[in-house]
N, CA and C atoms as an extended XYZ file, in Angstrom:
237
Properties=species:S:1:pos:R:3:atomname:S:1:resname:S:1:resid:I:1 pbc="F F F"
N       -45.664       22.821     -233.323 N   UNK     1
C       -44.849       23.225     -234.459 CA  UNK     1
C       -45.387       22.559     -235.717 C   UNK     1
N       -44.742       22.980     -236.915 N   UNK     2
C       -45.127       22.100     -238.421 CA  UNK     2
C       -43.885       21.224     -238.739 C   UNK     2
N       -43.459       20.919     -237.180 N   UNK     3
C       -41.893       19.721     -237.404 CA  UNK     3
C       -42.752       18.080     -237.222 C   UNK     3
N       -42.887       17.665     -238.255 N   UNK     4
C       -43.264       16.122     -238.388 CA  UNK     4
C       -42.460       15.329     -237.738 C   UNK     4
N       -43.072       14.100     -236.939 N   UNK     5
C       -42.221       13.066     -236.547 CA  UNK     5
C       -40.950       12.105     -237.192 C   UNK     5
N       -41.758       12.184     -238.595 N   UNK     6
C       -41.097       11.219     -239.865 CA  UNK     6
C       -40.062       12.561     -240.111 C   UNK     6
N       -40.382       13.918     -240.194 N   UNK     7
C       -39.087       14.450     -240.783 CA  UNK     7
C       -37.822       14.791     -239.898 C   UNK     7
N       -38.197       15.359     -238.437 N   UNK     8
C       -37.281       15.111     -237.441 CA  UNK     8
C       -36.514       14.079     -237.418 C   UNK     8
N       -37.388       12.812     -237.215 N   UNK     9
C       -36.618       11.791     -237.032 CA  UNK     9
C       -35.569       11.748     -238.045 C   UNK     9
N       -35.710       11.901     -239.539 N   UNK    10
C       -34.879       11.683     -240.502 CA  UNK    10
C       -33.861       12.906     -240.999 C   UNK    10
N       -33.814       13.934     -240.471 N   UNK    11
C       -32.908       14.900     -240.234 CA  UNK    11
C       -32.220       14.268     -238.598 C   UNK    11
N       -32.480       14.181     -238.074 N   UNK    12
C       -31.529       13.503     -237.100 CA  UNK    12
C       -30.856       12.620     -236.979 C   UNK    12
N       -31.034       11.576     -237.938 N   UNK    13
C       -30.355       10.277     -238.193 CA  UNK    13
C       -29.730        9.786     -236.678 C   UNK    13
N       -28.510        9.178     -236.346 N   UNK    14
C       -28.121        8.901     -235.460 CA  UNK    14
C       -27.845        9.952     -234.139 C   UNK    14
N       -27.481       11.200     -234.983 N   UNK    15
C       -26.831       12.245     -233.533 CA  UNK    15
C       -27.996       12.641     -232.952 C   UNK    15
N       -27.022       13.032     -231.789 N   UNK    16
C       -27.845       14.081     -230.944 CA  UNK    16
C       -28.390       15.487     -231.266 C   UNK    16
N       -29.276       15.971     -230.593 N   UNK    17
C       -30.053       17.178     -230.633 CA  UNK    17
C       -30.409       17.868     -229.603 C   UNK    17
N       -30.245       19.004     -229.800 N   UNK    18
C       -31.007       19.880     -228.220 CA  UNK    18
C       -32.070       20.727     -229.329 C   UNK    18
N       -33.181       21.288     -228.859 N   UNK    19
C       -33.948       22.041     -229.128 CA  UNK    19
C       -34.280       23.229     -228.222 C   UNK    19
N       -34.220       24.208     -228.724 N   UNK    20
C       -33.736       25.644     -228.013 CA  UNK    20
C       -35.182       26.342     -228.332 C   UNK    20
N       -35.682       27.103     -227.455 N   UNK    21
C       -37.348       27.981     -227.978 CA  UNK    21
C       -37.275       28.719     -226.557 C   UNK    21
N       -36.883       30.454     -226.743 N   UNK    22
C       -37.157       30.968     -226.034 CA  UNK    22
C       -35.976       31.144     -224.894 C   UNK    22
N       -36.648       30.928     -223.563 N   UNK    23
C       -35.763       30.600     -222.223 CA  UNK    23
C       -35.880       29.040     -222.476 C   UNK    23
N       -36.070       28.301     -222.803 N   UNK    24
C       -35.644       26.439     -222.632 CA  UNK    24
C       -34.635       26.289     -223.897 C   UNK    24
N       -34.244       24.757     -223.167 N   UNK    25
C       -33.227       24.266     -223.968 CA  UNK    25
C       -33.471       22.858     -223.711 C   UNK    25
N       -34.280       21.453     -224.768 N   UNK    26
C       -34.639       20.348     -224.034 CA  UNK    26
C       -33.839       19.299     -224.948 C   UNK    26
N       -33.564       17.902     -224.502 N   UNK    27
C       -32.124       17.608     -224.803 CA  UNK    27
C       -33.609       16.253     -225.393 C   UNK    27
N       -34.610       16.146     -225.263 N   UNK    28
C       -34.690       14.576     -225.541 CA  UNK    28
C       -36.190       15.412     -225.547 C   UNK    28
N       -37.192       13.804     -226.185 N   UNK    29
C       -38.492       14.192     -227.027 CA  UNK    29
C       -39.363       12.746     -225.805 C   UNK    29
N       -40.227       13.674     -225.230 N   UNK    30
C       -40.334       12.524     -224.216 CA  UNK    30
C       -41.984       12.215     -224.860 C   UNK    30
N       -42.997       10.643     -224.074 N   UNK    31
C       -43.695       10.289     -224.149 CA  UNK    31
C       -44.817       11.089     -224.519 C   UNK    31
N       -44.978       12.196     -223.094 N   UNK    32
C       -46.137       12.787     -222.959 CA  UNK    32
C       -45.657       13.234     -221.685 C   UNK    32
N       -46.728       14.344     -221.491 N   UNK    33
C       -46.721       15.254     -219.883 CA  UNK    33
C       -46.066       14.107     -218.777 C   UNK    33
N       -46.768       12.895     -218.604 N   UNK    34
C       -46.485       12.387     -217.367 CA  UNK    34
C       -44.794       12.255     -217.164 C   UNK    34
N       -44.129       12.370     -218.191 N   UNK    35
C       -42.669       11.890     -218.319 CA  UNK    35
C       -41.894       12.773     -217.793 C   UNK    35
N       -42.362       14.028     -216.941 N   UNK    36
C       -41.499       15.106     -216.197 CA  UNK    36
C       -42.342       15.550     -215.515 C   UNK    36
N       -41.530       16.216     -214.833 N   UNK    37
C       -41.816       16.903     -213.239 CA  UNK    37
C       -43.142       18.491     -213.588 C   UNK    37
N       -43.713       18.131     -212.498 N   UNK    38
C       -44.712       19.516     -212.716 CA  UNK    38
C       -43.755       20.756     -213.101 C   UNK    38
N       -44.276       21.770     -213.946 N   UNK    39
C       -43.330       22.802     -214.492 CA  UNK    39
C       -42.216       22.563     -215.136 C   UNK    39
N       -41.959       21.411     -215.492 N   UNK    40
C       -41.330       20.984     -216.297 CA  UNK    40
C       -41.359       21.863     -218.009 C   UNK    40
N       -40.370       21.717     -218.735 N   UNK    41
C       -40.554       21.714     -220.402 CA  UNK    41
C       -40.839       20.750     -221.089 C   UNK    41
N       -41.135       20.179     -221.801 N   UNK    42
C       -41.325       19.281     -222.328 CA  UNK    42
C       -41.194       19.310     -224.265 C   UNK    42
N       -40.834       18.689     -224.950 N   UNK    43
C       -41.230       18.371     -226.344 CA  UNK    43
C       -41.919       17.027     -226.385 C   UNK    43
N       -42.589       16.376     -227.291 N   UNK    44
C       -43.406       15.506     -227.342 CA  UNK    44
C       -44.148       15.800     -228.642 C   UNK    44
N       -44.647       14.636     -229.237 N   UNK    45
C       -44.995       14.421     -230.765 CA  UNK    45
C       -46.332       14.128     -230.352 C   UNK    45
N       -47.342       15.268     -230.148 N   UNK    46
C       -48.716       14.937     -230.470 CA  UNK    46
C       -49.345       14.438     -231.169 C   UNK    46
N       -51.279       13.720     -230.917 N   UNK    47
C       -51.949       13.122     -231.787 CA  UNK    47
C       -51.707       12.998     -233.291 C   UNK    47
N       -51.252       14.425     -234.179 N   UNK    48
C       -51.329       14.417     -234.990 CA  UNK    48
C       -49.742       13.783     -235.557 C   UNK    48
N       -49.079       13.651     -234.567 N   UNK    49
C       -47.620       13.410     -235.083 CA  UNK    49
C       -46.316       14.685     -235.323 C   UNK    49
N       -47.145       15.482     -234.717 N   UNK    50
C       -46.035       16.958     -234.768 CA  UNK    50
C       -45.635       17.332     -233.429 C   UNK    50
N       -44.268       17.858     -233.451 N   UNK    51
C       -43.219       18.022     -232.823 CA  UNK    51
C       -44.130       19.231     -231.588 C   UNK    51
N       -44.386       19.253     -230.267 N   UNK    52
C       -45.288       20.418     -229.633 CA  UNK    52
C       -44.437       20.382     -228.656 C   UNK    52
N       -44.144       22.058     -228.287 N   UNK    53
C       -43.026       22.427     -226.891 CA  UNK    53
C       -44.443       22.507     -225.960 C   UNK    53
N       -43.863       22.253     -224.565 N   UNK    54
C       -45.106       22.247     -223.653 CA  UNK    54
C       -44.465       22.407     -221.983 C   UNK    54
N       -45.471       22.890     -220.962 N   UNK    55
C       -45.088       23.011     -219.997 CA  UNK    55
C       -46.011       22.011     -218.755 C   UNK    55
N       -45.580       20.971     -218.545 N   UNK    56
C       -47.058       20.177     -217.679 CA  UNK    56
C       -47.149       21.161     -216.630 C   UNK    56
N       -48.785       21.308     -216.369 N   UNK    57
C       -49.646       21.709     -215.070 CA  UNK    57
C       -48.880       23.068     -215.590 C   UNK    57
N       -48.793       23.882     -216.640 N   UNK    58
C       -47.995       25.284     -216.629 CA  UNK    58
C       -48.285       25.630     -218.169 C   UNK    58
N       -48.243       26.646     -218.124 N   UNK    59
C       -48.299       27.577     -220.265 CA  UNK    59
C       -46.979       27.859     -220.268 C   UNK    59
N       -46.651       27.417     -221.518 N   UNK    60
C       -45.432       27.680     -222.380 CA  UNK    60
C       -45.323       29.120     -222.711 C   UNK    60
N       -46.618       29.589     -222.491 N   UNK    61
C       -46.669       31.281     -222.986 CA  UNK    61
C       -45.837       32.314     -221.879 C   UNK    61
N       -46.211       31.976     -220.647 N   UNK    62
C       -46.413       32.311     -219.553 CA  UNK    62
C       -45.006       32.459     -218.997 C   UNK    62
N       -44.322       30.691     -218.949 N   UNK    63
C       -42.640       30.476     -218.572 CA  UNK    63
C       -42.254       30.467     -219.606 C   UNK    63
N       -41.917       30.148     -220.624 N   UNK    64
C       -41.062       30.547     -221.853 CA  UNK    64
C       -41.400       31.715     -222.393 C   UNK    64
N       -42.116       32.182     -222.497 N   UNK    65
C       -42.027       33.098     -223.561 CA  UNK    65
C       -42.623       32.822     -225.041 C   UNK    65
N       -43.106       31.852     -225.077 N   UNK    66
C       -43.421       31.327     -226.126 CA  UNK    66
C       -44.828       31.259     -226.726 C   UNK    66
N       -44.913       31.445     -228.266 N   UNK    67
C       -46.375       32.267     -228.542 CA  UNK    67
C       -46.281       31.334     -229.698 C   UNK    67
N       -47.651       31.330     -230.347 N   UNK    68
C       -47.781       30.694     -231.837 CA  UNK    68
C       -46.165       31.913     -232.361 C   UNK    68
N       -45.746       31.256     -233.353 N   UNK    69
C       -44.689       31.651     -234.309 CA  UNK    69
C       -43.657       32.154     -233.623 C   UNK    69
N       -43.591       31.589     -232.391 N   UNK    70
C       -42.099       31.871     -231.846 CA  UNK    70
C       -41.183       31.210     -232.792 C   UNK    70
N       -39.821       31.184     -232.614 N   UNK    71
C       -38.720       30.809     -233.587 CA  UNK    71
C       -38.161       29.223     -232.534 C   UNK    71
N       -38.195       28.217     -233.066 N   UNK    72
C       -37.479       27.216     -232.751 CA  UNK    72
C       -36.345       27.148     -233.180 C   UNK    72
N       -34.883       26.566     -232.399 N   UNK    73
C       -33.961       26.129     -233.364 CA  UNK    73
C       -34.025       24.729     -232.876 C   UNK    73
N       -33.201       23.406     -233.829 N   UNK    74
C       -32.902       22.599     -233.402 CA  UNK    74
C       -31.530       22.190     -234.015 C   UNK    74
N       -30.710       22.244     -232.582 N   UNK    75
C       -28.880       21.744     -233.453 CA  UNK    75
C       -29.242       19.979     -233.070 C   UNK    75
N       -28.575       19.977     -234.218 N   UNK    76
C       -28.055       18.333     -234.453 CA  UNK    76
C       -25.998       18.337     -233.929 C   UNK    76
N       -26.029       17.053     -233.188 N   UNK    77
C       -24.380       16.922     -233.338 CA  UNK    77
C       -24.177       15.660     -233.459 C   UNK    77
N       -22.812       15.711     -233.600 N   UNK    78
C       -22.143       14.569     -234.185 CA  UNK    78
C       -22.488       13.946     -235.475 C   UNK    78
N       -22.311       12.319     -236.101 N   UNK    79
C       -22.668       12.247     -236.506 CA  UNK    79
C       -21.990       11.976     -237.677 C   UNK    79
């Protein structure tokens, strides 16, 4: 995505968030691939520092549905 680490983080302030793309719905922004199960979803803040939906050992294209310029949402709660 073109969602920065520094700006996520600071639109989120304290609450929670789910991030919705497609068929997934992922509740938390993990390390990297190793941090879930094969076929897993994943979000994670790549090299460059931007927000990337992902599927370990799997394409995001393939099980989600998901293509360059798919539509992300992300709800914030509470707060």
């Amino acid at each position: 995505t073109n969602i920065s680490r520094a700006e996520l983080l600071r639109l989120k302030g304290d609450r929670s968030f789910q991030i919705f793309i497609r068929k997934a719905k992922l509740h938390r922004i993990v390390g990297g691939y190793s941090d879930v199960h094969k076929g897993d979803a994943l979000a994670y803040f790549n090299e460059a520092g931007l927000l990337e939906i992902a599927i370990r050992e799997g394409s995001a294209t393939s099980l989600l549905g998901a293509e360059i310029h798919s539509m992300l949402t992300i709800e914030f709660y509470g707060g």
